[in-house]
PDB file as gemmi writes it, atoms N, CA and C in Angstrom:
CRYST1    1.000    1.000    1.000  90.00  90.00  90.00 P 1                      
ATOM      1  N   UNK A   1      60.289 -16.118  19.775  1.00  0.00           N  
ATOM      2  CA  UNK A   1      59.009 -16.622  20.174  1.00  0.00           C  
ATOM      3  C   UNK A   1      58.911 -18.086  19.753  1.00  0.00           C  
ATOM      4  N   UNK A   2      58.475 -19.264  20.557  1.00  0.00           N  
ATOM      5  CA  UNK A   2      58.905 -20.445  20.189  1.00  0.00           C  
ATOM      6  C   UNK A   2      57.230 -20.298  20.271  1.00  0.00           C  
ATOM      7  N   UNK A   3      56.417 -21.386  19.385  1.00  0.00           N  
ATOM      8  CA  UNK A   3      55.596 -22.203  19.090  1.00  0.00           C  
ATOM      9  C   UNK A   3      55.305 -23.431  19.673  1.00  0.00           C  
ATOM     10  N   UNK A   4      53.986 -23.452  20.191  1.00  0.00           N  
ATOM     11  CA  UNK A   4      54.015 -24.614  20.990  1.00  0.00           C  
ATOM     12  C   UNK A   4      53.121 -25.945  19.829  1.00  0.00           C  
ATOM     13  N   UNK A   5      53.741 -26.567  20.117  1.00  0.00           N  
ATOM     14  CA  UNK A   5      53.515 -27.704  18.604  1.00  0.00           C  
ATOM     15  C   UNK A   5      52.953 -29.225  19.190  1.00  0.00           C  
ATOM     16  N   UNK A   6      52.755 -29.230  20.755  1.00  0.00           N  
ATOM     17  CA  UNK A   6      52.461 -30.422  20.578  1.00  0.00           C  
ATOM     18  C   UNK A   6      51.172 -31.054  21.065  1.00  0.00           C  
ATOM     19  N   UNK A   7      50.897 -32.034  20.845  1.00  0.00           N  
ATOM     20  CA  UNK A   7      49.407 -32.093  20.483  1.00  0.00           C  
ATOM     21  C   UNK A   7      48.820 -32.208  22.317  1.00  0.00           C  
ATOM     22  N   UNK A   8      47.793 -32.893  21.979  1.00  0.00           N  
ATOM     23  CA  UNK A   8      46.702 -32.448  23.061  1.00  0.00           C  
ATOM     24  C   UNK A   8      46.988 -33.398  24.254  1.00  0.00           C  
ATOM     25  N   UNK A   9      47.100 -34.838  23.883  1.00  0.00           N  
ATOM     26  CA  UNK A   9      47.385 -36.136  24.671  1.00  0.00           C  
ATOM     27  C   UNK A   9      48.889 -35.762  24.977  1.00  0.00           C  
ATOM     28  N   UNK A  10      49.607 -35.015  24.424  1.00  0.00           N  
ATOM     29  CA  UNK A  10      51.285 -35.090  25.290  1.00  0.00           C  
ATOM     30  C   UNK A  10      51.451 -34.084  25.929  1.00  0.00           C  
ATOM     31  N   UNK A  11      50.094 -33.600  26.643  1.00  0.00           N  
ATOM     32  CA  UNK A  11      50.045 -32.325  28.312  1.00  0.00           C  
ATOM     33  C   UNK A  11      49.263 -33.198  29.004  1.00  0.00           C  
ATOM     34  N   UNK A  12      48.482 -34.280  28.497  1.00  0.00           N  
ATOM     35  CA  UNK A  12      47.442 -35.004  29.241  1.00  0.00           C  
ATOM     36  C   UNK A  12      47.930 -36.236  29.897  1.00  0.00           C  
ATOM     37  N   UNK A  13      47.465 -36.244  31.053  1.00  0.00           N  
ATOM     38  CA  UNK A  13      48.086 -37.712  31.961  1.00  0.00           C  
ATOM     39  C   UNK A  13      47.927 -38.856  31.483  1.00  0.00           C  
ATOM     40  N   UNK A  14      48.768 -39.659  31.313  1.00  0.00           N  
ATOM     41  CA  UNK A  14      48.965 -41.037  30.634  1.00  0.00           C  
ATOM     42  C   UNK A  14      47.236 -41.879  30.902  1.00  0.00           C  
ATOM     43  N   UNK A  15      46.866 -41.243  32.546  1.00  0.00           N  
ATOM     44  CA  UNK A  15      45.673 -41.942  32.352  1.00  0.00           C  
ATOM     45  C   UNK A  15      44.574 -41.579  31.178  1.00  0.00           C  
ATOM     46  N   UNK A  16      44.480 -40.586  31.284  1.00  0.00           N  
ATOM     47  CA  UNK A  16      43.852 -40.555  30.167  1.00  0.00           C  
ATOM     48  C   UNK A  16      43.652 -40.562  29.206  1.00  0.00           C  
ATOM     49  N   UNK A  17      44.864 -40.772  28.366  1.00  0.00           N  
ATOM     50  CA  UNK A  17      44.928 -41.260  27.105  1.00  0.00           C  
ATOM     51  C   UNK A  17      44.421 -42.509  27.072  1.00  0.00           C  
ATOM     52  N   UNK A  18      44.965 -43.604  28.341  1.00  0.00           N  
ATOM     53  CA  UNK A  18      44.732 -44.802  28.717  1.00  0.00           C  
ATOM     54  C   UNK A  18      42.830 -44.961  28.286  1.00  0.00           C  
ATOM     55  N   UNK A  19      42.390 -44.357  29.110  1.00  0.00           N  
ATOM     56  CA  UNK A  19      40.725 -44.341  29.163  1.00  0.00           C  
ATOM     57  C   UNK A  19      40.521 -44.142  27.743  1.00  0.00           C  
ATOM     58  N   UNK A  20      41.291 -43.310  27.272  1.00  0.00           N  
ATOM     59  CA  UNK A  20      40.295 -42.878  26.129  1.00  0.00           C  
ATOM     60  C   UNK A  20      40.694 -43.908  24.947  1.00  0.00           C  
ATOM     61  N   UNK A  21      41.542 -44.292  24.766  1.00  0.00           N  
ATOM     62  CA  UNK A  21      41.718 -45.979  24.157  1.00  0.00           C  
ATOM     63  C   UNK A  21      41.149 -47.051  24.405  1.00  0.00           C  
ATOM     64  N   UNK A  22      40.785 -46.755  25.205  1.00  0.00           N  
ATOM     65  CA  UNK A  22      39.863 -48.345  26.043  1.00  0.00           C  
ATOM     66  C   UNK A  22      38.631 -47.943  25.766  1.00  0.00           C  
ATOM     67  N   UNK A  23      37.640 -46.841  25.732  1.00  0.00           N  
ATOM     68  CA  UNK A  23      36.672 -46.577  25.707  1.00  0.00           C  
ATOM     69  C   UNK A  23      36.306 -46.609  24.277  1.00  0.00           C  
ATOM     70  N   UNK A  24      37.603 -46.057  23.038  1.00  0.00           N  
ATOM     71  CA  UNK A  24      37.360 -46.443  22.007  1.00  0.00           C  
ATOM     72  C   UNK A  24      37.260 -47.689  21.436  1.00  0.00           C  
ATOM     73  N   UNK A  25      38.154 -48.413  22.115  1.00  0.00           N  
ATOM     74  CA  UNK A  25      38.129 -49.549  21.611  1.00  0.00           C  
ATOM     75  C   UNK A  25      36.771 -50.697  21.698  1.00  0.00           C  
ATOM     76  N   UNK A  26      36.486 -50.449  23.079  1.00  0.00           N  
ATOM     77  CA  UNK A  26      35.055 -50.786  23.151  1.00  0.00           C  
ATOM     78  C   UNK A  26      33.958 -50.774  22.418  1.00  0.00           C  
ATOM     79  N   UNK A  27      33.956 -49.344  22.181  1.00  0.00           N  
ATOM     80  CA  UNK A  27      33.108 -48.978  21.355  1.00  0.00           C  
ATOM     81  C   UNK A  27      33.053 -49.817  20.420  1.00  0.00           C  
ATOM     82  N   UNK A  28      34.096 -49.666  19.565  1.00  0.00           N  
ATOM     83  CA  UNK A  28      34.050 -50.371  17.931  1.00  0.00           C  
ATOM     84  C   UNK A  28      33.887 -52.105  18.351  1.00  0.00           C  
ATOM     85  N   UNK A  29      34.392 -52.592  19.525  1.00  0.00           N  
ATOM     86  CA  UNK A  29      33.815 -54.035  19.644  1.00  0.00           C  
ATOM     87  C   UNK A  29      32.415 -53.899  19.898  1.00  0.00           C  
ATOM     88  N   UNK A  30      32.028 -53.223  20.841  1.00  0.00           N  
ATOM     89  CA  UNK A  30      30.000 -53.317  20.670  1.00  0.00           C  
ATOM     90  C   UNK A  30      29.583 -53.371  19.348  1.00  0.00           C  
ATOM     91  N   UNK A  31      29.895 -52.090  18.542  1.00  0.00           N  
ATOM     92  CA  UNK A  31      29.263 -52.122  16.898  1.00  0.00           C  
ATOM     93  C   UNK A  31      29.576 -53.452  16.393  1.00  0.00           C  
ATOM     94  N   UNK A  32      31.277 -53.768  16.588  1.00  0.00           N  
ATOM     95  CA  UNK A  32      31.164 -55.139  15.823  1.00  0.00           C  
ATOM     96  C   UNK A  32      30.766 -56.229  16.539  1.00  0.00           C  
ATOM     97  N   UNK A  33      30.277 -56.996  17.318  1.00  0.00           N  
ATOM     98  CA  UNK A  33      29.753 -57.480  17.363  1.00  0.00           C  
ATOM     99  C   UNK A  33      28.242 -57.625  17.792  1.00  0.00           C  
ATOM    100  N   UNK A  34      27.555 -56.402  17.688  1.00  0.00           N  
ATOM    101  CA  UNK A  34      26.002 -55.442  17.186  1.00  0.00           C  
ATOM    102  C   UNK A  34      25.881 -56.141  15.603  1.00  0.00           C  
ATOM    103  N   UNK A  35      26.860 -55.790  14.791  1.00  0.00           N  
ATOM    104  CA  UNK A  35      26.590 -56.298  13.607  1.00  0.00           C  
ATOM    105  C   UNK A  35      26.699 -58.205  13.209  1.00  0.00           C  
ATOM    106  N   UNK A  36      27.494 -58.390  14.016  1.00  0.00           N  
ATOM    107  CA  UNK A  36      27.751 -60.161  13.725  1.00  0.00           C  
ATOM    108  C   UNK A  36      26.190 -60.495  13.980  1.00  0.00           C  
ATOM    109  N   UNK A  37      25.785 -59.993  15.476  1.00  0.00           N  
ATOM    110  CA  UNK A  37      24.192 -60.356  15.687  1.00  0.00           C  
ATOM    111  C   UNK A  37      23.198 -60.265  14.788  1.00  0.00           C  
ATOM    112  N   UNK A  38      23.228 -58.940  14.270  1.00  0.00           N  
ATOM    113  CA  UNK A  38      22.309 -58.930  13.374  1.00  0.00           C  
ATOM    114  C   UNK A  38      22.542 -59.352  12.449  1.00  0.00           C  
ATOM    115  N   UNK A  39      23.083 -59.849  11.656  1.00  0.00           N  
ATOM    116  CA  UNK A  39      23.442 -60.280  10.598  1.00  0.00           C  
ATOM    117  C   UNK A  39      22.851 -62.358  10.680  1.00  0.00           C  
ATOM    118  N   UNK A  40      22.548 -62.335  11.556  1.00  0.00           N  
ATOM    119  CA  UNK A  40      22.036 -63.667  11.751  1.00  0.00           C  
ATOM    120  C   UNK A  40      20.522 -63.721  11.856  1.00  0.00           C  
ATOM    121  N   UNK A  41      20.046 -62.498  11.818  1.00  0.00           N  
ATOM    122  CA  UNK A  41      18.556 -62.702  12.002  1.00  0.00           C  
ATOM    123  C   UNK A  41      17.576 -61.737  10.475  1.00  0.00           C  
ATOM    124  N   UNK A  42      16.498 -62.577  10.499  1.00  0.00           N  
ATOM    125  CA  UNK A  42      16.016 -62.037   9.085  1.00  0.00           C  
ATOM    126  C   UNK A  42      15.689 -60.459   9.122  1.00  0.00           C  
ATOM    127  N   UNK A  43      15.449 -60.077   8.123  1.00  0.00           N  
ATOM    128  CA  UNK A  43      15.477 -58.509   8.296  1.00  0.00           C  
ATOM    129  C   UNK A  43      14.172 -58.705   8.637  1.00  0.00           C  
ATOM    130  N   UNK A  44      12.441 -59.411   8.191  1.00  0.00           N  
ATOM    131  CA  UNK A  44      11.552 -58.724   8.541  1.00  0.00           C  
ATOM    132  C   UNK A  44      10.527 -60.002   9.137  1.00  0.00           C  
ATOM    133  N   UNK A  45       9.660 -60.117   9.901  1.00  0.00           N  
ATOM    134  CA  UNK A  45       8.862 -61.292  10.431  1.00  0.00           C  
ATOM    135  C   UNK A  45       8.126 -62.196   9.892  1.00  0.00           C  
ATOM    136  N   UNK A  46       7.986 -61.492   8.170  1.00  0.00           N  
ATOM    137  CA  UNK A  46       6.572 -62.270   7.620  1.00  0.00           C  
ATOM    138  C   UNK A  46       6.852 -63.684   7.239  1.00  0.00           C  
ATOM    139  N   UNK A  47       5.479 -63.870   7.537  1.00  0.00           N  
ATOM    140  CA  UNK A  47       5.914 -65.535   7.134  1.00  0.00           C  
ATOM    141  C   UNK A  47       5.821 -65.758   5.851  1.00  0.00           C  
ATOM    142  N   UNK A  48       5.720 -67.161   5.042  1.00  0.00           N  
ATOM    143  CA  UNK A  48       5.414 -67.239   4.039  1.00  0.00           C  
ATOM    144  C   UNK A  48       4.386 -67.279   3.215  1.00  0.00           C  
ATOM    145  N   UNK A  49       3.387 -67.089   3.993  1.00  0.00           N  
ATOM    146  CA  UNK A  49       2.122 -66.980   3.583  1.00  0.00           C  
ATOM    147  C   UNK A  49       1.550 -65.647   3.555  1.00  0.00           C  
ATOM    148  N   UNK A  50       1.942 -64.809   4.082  1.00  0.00           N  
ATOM    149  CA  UNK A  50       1.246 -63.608   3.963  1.00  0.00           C  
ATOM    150  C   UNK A  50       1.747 -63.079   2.620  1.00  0.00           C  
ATOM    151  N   UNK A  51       0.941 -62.157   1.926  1.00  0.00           N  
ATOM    152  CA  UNK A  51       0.488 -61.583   0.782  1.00  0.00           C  
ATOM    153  C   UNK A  51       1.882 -60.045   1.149  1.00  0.00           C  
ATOM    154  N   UNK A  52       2.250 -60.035  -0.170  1.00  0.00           N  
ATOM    155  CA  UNK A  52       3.598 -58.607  -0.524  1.00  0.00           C  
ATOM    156  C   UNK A  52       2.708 -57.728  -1.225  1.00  0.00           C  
ATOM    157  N   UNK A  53       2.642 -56.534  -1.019  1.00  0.00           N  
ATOM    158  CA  UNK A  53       1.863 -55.269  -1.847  1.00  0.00           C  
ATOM    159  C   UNK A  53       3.274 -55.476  -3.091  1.00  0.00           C  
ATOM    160  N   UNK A  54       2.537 -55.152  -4.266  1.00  0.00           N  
ATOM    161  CA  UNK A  54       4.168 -55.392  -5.239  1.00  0.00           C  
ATOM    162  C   UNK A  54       3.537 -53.939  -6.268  1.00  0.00           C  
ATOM    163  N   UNK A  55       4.922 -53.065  -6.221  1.00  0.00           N  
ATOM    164  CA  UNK A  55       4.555 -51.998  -7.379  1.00  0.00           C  
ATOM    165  C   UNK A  55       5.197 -52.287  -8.535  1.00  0.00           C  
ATOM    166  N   UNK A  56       4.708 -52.143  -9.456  1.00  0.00           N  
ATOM    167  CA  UNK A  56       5.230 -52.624 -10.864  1.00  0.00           C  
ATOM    168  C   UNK A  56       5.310 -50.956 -12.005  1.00  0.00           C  
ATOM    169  N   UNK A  57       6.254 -50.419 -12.170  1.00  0.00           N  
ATOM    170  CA  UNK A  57       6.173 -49.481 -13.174  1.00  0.00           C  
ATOM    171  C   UNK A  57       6.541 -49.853 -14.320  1.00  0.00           C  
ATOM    172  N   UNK A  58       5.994 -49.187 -15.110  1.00  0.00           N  
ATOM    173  CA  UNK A  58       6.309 -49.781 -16.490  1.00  0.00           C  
ATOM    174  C   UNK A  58       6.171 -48.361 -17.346  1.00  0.00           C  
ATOM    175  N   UNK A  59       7.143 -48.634 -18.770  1.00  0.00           N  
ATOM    176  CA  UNK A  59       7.423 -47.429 -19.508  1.00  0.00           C  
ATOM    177  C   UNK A  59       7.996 -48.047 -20.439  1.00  0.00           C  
ATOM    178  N   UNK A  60       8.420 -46.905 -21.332  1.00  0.00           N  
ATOM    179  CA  UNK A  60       8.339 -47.326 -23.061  1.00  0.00           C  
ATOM    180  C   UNK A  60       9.876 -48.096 -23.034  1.00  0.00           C  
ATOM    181  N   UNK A  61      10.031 -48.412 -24.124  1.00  0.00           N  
ATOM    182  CA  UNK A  61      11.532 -48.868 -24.644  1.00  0.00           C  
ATOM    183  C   UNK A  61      11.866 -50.010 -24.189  1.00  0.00           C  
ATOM    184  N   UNK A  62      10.875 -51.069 -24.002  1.00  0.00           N  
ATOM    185  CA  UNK A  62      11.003 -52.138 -23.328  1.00  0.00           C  
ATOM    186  C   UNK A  62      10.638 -52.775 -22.152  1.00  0.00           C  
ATOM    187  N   UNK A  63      10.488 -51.755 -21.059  1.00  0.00           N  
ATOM    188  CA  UNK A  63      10.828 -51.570 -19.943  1.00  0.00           C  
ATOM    189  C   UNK A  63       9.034 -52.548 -19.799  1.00  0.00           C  
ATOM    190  N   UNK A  64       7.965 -52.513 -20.428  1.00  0.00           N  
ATOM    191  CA  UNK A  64       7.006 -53.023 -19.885  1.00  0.00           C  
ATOM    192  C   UNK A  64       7.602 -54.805 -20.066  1.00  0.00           C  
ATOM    193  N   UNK A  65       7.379 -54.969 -21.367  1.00  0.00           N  
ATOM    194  CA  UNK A  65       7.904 -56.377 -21.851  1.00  0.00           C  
ATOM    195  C   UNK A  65       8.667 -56.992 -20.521  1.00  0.00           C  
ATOM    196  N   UNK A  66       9.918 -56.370 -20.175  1.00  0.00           N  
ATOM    197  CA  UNK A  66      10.487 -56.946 -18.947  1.00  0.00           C  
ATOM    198  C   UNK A  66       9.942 -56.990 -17.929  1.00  0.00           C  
ATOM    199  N   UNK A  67       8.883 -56.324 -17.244  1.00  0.00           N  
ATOM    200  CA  UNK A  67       8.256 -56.024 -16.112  1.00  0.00           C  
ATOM    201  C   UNK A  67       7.184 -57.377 -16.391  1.00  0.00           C  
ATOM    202  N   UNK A  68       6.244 -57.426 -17.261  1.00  0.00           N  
ATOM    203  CA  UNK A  68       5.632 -58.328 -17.593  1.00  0.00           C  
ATOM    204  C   UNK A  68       6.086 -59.783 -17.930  1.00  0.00           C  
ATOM    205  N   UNK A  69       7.540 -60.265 -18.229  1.00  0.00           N  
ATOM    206  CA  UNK A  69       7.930 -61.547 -18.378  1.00  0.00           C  
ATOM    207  C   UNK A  69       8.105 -61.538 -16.471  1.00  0.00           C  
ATOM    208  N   UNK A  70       8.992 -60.926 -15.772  1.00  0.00           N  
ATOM    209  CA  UNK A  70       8.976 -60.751 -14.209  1.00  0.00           C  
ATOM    210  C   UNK A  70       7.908 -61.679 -13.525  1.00  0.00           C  
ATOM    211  N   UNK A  71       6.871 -61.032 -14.186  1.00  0.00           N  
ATOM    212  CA  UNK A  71       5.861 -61.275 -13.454  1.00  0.00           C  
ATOM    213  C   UNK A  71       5.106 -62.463 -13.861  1.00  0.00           C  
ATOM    214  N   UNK A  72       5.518 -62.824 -15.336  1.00  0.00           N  
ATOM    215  CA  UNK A  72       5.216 -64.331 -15.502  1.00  0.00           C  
ATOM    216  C   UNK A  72       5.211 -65.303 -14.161  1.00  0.00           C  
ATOM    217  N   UNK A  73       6.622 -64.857 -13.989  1.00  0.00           N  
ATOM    218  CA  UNK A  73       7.344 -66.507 -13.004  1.00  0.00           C  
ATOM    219  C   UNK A  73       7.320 -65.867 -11.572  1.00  0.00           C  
ATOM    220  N   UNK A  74       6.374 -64.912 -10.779  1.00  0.00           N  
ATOM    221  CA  UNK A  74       6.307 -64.673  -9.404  1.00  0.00           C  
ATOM    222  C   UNK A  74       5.085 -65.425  -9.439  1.00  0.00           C  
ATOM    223  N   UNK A  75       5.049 -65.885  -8.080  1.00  0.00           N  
ATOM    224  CA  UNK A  75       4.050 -66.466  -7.441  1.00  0.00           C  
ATOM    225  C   UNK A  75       2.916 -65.356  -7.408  1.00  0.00           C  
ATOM    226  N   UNK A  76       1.963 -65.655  -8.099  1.00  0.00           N  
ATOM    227  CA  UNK A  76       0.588 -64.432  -8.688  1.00  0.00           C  
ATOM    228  C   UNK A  76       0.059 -64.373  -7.117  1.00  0.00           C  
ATOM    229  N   UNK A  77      -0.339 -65.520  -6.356  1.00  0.00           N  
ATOM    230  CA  UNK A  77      -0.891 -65.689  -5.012  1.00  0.00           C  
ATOM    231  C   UNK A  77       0.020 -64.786  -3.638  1.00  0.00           C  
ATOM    232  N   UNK A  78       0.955 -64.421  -4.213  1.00  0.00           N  
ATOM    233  CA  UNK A  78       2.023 -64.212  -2.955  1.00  0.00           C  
ATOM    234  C   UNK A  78       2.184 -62.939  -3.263  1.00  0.00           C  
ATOM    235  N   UNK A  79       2.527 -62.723  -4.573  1.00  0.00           N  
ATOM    236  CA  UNK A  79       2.618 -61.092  -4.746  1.00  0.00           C  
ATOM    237  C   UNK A  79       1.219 -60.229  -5.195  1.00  0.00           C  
ATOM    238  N   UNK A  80       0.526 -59.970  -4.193  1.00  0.00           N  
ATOM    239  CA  UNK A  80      -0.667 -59.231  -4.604  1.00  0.00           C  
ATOM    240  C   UNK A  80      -1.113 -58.500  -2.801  1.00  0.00           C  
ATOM    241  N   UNK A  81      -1.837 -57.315  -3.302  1.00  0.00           N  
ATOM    242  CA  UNK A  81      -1.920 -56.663  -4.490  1.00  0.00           C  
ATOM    243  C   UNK A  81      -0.852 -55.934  -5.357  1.00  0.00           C  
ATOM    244  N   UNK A  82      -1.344 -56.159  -6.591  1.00  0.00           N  
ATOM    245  CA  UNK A  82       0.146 -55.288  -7.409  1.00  0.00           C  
ATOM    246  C   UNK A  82      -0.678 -54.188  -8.196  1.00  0.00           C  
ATOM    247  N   UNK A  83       0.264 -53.145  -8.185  1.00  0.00           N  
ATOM    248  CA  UNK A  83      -0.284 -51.466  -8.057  1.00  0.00           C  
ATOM    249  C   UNK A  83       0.833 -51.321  -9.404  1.00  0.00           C  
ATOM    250  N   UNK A  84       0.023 -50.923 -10.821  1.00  0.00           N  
ATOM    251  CA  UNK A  84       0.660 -50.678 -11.513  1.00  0.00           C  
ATOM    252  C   UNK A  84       0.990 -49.223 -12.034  1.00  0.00           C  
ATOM    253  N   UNK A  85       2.342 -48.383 -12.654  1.00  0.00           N  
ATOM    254  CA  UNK A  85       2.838 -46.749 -12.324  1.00  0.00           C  
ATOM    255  C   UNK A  85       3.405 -47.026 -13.811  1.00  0.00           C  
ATOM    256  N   UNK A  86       2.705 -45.964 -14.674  1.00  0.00           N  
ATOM    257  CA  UNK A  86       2.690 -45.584 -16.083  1.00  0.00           C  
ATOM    258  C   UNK A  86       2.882 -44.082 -16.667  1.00  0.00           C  
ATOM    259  N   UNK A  87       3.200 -43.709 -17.376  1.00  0.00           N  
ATOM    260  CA  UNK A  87       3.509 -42.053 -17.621  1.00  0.00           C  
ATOM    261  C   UNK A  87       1.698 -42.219 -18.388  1.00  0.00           C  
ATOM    262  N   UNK A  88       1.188 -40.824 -17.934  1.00  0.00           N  
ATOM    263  CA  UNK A  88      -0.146 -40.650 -18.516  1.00  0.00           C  
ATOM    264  C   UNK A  88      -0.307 -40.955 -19.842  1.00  0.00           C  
ATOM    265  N   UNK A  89       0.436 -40.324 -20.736  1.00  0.00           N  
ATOM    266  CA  UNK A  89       0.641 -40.435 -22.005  1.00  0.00           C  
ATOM    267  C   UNK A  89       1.441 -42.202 -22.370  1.00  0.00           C  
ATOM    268  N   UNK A  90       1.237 -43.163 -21.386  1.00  0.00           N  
ATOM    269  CA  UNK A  90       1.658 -44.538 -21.772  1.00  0.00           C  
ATOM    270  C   UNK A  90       0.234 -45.239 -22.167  1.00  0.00           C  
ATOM    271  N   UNK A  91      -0.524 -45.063 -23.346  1.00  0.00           N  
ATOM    272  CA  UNK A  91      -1.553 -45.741 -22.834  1.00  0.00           C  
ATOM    273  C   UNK A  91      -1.341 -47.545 -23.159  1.00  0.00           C  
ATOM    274  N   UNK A  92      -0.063 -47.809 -24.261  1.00  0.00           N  
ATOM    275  CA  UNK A  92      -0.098 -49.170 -24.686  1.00  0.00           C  
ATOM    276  C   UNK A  92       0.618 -49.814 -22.975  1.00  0.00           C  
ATOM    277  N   UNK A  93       1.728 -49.431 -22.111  1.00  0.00           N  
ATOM    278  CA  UNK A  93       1.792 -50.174 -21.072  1.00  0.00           C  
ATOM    279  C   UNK A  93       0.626 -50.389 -20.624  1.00  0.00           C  
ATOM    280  N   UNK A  94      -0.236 -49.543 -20.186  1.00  0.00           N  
ATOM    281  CA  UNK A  94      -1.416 -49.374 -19.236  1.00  0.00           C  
ATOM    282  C   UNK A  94      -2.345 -50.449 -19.568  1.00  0.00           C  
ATOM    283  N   UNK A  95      -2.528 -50.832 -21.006  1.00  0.00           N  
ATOM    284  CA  UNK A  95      -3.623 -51.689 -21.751  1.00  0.00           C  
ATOM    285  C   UNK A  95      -2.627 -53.457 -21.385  1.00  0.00           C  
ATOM    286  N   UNK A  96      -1.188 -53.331 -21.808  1.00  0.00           N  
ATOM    287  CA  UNK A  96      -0.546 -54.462 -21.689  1.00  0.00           C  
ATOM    288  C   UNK A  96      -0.552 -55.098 -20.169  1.00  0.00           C  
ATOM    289  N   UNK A  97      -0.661 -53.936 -19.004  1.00  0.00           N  
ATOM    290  CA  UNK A  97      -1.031 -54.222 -17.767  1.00  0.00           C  
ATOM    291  C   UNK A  97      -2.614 -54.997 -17.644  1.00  0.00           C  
ATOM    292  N   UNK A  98      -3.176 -54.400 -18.553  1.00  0.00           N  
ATOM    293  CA  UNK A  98      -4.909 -54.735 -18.244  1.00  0.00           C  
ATOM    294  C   UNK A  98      -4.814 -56.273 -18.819  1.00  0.00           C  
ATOM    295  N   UNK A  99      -4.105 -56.444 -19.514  1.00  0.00           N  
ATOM    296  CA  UNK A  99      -4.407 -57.649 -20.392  1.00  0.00           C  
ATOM    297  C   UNK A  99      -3.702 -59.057 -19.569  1.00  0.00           C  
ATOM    298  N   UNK A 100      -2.685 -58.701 -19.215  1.00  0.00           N  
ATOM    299  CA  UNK A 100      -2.246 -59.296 -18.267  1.00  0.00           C  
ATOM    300  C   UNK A 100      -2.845 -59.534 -17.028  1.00  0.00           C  
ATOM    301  N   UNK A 101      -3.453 -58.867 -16.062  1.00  0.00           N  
ATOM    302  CA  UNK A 101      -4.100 -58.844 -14.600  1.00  0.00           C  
ATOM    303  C   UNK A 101      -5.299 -59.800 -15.432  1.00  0.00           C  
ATOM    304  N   UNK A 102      -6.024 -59.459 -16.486  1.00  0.00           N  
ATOM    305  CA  UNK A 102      -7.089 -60.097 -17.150  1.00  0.00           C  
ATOM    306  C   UNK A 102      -6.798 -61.600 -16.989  1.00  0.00           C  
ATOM    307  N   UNK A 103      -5.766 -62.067 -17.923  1.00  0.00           N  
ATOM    308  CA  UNK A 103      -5.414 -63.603 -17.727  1.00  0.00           C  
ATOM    309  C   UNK A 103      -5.349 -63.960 -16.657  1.00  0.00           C  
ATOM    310  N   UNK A 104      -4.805 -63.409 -15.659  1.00  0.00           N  
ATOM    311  CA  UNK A 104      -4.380 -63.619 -14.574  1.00  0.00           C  
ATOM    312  C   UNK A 104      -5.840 -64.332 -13.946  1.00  0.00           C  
ATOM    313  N   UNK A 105      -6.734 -63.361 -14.247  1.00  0.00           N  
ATOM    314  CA  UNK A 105      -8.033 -63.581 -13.376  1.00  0.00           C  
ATOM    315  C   UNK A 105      -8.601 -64.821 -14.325  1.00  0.00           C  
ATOM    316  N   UNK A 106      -9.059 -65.052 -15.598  1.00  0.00           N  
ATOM    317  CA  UNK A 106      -9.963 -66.086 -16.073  1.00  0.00           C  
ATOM    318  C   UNK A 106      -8.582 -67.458 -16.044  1.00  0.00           C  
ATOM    319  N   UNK A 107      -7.936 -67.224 -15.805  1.00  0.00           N  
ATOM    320  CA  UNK A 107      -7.077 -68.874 -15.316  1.00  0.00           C  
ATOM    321  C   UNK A 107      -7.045 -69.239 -14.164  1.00  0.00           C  
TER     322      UNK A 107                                                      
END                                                                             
């Protein structure tokens, strides 16, 4: 009993292997150059003036301190509103948030 061993394209007419190389190949040139295109244009429309919603979480072990120097040096006018995310039981982030948005406002 002999075994038939050979693959699918060597019963299939040369044309069509033909097609089906060409059609692949295509393919992967559309994607690549789909991607060269996009890759030249910004990901989103806003201009520079419109206002970023900014979420800020903050938590123990440092993690506020860094969130809060961050936010020293962002543009206060550009990033707002900012929505601050605390573990319930954080109440010193939560107060270091208040104290901060505070300055923010009497300067």
């Amino acid at each position: 009993m002999e075994k038939n061993t050979s693959c699918f394209f060597s019963n299939s007419s040369p044309n069509l292997v033909i097609t089906c190389f060409v059609a692949f190949i295509t393919i992967i040139l559309v994607r690549f150059l789909y991607v060269i295109y996009r890759t030249g244009k910004p990901l989103n429309k806003r201009t520079p003036q419109q206002t970023l919603s900014t979420l800020i979480v903050l938590g123990s072990g440092g993690h506020t301190a860094e969130m809060i120097n961050l936010l020293l040096v962002l543009q206060k006018d550009r990033f707002t509103p900012r929505f601050y995310i605390a573990a319930a039981t954080d109440n010193m982030s939560l107060q270091k948030a208040r104290v901060f948005e505070n300055s923010l406002a009497d300067s």
